[in-house]
N, C-alpha and C positions, 0 to 999 in steps of 0.2 A: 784758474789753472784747470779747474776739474772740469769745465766748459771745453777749452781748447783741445784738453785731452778724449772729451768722445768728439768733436769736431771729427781728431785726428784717426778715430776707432774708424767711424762714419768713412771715410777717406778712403782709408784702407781697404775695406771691404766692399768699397765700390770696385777698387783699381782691384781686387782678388775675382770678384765677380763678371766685371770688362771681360778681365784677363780668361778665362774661365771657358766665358762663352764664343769669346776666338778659339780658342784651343777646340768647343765641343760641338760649332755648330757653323755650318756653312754662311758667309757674309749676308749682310741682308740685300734680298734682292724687292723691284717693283715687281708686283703682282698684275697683273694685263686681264685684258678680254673677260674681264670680273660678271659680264653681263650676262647671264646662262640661255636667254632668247635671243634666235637668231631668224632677222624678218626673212632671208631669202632660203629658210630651214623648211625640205618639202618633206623627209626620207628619214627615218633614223632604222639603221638595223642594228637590234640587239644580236647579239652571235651568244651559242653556247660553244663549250670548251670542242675543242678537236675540226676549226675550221681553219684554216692556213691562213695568214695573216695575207700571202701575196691573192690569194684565191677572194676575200676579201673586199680587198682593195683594187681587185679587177671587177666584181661589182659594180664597187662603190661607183666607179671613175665611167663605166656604162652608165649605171642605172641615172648619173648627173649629167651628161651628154642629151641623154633621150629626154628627161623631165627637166633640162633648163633651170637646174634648181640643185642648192648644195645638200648633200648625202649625207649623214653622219652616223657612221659606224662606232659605236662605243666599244668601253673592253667588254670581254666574255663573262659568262657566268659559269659555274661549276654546274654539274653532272649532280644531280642527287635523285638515290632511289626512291624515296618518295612518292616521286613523280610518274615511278612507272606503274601502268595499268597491273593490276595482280593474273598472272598466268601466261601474259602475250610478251614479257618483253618491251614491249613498245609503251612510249612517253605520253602522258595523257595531256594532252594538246590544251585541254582546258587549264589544267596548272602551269604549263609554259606560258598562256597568253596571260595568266593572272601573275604572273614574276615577272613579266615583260612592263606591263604595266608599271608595276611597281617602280621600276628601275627606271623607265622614261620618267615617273613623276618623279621620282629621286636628281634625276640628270636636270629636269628642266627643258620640256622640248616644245614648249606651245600646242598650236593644234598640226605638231609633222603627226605626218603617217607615221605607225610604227610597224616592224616585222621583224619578228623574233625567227631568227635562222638558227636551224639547229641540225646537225648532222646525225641525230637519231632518228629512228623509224617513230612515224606517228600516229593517232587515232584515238577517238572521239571513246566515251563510255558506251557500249552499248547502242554503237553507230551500226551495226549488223555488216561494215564494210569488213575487209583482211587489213588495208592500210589506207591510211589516207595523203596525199603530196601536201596535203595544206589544209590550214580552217583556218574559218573569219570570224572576226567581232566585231566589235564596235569603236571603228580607229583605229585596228590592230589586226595581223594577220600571223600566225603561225607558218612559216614553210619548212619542211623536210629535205635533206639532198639526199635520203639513204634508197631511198630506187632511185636514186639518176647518177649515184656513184656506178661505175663498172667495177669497182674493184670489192663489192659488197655483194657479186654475182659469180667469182671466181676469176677475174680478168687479171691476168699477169700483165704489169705494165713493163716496157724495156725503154730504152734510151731512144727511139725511133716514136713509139705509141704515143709517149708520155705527154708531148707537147699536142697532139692530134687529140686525145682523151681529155685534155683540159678545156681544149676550147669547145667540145661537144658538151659535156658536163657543165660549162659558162653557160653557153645555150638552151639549156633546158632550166639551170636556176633563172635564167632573166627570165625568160617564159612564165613559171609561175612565181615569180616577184613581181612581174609586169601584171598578172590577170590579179594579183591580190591588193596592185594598186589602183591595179583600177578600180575594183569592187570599194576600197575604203577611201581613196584620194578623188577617184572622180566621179564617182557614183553610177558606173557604168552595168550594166545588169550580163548576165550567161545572153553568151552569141551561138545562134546554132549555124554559123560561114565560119568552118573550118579554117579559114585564110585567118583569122580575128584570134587575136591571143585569149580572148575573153569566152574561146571555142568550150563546150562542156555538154556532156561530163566526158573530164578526163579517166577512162576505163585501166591505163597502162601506161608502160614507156612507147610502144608507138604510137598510141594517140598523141603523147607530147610531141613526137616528134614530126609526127605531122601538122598539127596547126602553126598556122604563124603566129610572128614575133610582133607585129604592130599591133594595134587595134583598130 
């Protein structure tokens, strides 16, 4: 008897348990794509906070056109002061590319290019530059869109500009996304033919916008 009776304890507190974890927790589903390397994986851009998801993903969907190869944009990472240089404001480029890092080895991304996009102003310790559009490492590229924003220059945007501002602004992030893969993806060195996205040095916004977009 005293057998059947925890049998039936045992029982009970299975069917309490079942019951339970219907009530607390979504059905079980298959788990997919478990594999974190991906062979036709050339691009990953890490973004920090404050890049527009559609801004993004118009990137993404160029930058995989042009290089015949899938792009992958992971999520964002927060803003920490930390990271900014003491007196300038601006983000010390060397700490963004060492948290980029990290977070590619964390994702899993073989040997993609990496490029850590970030919408704050950048620059080097002790680079004697005022700002820098971007810095390289090794496999990894820091870029800035804060001089190639118009709206971080005083630019009122209206319902007419808006659409006109984003594709100019598109335009200069591929630019130097294009020269920073080329520097770490295909090993291509500074072009001094203007026409060469790989054109340098970039002195301004119309140097960028003068050289071209290929290589």
């Amino acid at each position: 008897m005293k057998i059947n009776k925890d049998i039936a304890i045992r029982v009970l507190i299975f069917i309490i348990v079942v019951l339970l974890i219907r009530l607390y927790f979504p059905e079980k589903s298959r788990i997919g794509n478990q594999n974190q390397y991906r062979e036709n994986l050339k691009i990953v851009i890490i973004p920090m906070a404050g890049i527009p998801i559609d801004f993004k993903n118009s990137l993404r969907d160029a930058l995989e056109e042009q290089h015949k190869g899938e792009v992958l944009v992971t999520t964002e990472f927060g803003r920490d002061v930390s990271m900014v240089l003491p007196g300038s404001g601006q983000y010390n480029s060397n700490l963004l590319a060492s948290r980029g890092g990290k977070i590619a080895e964390d994702v899993g991304v073989g040997n993609a290019f990496i490029v850590v996009l970030t919408n704050e102003d950048i620059n080097q310790p002790d680079s004697g530059l005022r700002y820098s559009f971007s810095a390289h490492y090794n496999g990894l590229s820091v870029v800035s869109l804060a001089r190639i924003n118009p709206q971080n220059f005083g630019v009122t945007l209206d319902l007419i500009s808006i659409p006109i501002e984003f594709q100019i602004m598109k335009k200069r992030a591929l630019k130097l996304l294009n020269k920073s893969i080329g520097y770490g993806l295909y090993g291509y060195e500074a072009s001094s033919d203007i026409n060469s996205v790989m054109y340098g040095p970039i002195m301004g916004i119309d140097d960028l916008d003068k050289v071209g977009a290929g290589f």
